[in-house]
C-alpha positions, -999 to 999 in steps of 0.1 A, spaced: 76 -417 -648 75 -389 -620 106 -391 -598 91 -400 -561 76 -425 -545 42 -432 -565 10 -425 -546 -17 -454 -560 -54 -452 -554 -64 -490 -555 -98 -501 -566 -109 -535 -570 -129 -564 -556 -119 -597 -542 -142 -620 -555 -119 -652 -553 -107 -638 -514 -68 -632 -503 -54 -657 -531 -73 -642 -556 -56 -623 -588 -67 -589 -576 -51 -594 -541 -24 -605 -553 -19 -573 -575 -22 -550 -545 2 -573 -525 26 -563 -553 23 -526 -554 33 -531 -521 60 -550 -524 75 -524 -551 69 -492 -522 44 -473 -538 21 -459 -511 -15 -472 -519 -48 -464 -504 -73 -495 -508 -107 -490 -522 -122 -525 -512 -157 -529 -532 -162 -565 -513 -167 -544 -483 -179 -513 -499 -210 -525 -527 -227 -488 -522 -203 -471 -538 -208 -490 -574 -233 -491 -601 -238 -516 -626 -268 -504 -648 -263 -530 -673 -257 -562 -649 -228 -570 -661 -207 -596 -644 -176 -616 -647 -153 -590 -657 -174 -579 -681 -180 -537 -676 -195 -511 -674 -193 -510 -639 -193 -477 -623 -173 -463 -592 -199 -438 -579 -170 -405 -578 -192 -391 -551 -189 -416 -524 -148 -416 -528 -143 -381 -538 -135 -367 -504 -112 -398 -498 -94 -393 -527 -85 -356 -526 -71 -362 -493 -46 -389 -506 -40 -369 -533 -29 -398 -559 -8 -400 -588 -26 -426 -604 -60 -440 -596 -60 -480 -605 -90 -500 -616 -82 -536 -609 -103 -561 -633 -142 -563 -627 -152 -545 -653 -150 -510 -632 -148 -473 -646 -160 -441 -638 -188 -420 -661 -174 -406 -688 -177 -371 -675 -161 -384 -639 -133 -398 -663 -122 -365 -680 -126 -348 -646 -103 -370 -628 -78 -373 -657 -76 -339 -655 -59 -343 -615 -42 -377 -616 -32 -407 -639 -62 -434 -644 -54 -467 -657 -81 -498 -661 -65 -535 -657 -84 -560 -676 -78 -595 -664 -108 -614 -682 -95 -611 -717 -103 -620 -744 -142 -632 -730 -151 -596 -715 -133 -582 -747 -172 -574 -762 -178 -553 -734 -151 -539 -718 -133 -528 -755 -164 -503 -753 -149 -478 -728 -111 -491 -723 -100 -459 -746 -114 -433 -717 -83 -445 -694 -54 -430 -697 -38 -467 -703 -53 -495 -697 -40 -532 -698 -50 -566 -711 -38 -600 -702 -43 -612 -736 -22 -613 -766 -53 -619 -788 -69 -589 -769 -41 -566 -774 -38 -568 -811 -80 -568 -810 -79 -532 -791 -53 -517 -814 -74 -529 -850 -102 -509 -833 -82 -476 -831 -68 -480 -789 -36 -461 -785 -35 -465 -748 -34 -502 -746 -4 -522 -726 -2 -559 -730 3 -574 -688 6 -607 -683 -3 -625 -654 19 -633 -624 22 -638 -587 31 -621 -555 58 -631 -530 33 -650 -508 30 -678 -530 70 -688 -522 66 -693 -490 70 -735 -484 42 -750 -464 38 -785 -448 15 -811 -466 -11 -819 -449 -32 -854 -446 -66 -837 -455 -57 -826 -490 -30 -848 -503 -28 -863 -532 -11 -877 -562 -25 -851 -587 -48 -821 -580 -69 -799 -602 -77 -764 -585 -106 -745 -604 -143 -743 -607 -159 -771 -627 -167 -762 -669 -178 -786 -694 -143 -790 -708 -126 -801 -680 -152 -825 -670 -136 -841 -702 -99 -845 -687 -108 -849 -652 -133 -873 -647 -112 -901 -665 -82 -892 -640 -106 -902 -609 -107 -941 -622 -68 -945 -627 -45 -957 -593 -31 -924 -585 -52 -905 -554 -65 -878 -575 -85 -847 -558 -106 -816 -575 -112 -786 -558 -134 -759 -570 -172 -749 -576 -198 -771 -591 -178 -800 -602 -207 -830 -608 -181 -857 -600 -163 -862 -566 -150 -831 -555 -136 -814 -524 -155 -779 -527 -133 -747 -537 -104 -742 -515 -100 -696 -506 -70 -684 -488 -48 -707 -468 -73 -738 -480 -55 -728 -509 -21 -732 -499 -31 -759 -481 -41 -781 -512 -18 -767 -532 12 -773 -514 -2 -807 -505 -1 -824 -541 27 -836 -561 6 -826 -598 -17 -798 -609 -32 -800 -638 -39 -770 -655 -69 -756 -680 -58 -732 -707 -90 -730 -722 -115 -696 -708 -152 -698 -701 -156 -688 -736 -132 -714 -750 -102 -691 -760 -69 -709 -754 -46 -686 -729 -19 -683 -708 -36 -678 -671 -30 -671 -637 -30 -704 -621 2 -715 -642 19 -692 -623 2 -697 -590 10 -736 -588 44 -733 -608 56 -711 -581 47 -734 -549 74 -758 -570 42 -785 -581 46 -800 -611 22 -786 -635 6 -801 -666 -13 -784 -692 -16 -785 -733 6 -779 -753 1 -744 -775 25 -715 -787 20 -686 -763 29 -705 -732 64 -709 -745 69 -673 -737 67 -680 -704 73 -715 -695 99 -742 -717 80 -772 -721 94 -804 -701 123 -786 -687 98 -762 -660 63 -773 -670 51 -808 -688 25 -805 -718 -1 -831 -727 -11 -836 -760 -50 -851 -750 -61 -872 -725 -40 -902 -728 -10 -882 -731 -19 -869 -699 -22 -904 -684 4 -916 -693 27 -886 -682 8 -887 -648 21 -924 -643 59 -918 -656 62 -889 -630 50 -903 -604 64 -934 -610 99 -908 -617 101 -882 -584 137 -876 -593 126 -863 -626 95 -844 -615 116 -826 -590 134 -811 -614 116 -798 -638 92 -783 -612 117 -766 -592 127 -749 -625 95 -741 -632 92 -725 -596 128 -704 -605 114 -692 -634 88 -679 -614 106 -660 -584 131 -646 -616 107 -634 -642 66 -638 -634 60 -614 -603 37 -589 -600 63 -570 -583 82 -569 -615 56 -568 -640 37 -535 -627 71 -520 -619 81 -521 -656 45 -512 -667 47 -483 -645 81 -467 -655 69 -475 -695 40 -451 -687 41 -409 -686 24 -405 -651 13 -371 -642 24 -347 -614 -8 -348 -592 -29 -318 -592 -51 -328 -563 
């Protein structure tokens, strides 16, 4: 890595507002000192193209070079950072701009925008994947710039807030409805515990989806989050929200399956369920044990604050990398 402080060109879109994943990965390249300029697409929709419609992740989506270039030259970046949403530049923009600066692509939708997005990844200079499964996927087609970044949180998420009345509960779940969830969390809202769902679409009773300090808000008002490792296209995986609720100090229960266990031990910082009933019947011995639940989620939230930051993870991702002396 070039010794100075690191000038980042940031481009991404907040689709799930200030608690989203992509905020929080520009509020840690702050927190590490690199001086970044902010290319917002929420507020800025002119200055992409998306040919193909593609959505969710999924790419190509093009940064129109044109409508940034004078913005850009000014800063004079070492690296220029797609965050997630699928976005590039053309091909012919790419090799220009490579030519002056560092670009990397961040992937955060693997391994269901995989089909899409493995099309064009080998144009960055590195580009990263949030999945294991991913990772191995991009190297059997031939990728020699791929990095493997997990997911993690920025320092916003420590900071304690009161309960409040409005959202509390017993057990929350926090995420947009999908047919597979329906299947754990509708048998939760007949049991004795005050259970509440917040997200998009849920067809059973449901508190709407909760953005930026709704989101602390319910978060930090609940005593259990249950978590969904499975994707939109049914891939097991390690995601964000782990993180998010382990490091408010909630107690979080999700299924058991290998790849958390690089992150998280199993019923000493997080509690796995086996199915359904499991699930129950953990719900009841933790609430009916605070002590016990205390424990294991404040070492849940430790792991968190030592290990899963976004801080740290883009700070050893960026001194792995060669980054170029800026030639703008």
């Amino acid at each position: 890595m070039i010794n100075k402080r690191l000038k980042i060109v940031f481009i991404g879109r907040y689709t799930e507002g200030q608690t989203g994943i992509v905020r929080s990965i520009y509020m840690g390249l702050l927190e590490n000192g690199y001086d970044v300029h902010e290319i917002n697409i929420s507020s800025r929709p002119n200055i992409v193209k998306n040919p193909y419609k593609k959505y969710g992740g999924h790419g190509p989506v093009y940064v129109d070079w044109r409508f940034i270039k004078e913005e850009v030259e000014t800063f004079k970046p070492d690296i220029i950072l797609f965050c997630a949403g699928g976005l590039t530049f053309s091909k012919e923009v790419m090799e220009e701009v490579k030519r002056k600066c560092t670009v990397i692509g961040l992937t955060l939708s693997d391994p269901d925008v995989f089909p899409t997005v493995s099309k064009y990844a080998d144009l960055f200079d590195y580009h990263t994947t949030n999945s294991k499964k991913s990772y191995k996927d991009y190297k059997d087609l031939g990728h020699r710039n791929i990095h493997y970044l997990p997911f993690g949180i920025d320092s916003r998420f420590f900071e304690p807030r009161l309960s409040e009345q409005k959202y509390r509960s017993d057990v929350s779940i926090i995420g947009h409805y999908r047919p597979n969830r329906l299947e754990i969390a509708s048998p939760l809202l007949g049991e004795s515990f005050n259970v509440k769902i917040f997200g998009r679409d849920w067809p059973i009773q449901s508190e709407g989806p909760v953005y930026g300090d709704e989101w602390f808000k319910a978060m930090y008002s609940t005593k259990i989050i249950v978590n969904f490792p499975k994707t939109g296209a049914g891939y097991t995986n390690v995601k964000v929200g782990i993180f998010e609720a382990a490091a408010t100090g909630r107690l979080i229960m999700t299924e058991y399956f290998d790849e958390m266990k690089d992150f998280f031990d199993y019923d000493k910082e997080i509690v796995g369920y086996k199915d359904r009933d499991d699930l129950i019947k953990k719900i009841y011995y933790y609430l009916e044990n605070p002590a016990k639940a205390n424990i294991i989620a404040q070492a849940g939230r430790m792991k968190c604050m030592q290990e899963h930051t976004w801080k740290k993870r883009l700070s050893s991702f960026l001194d792995s990398i060669e980054i170029k002396e800026s030639c703008f």
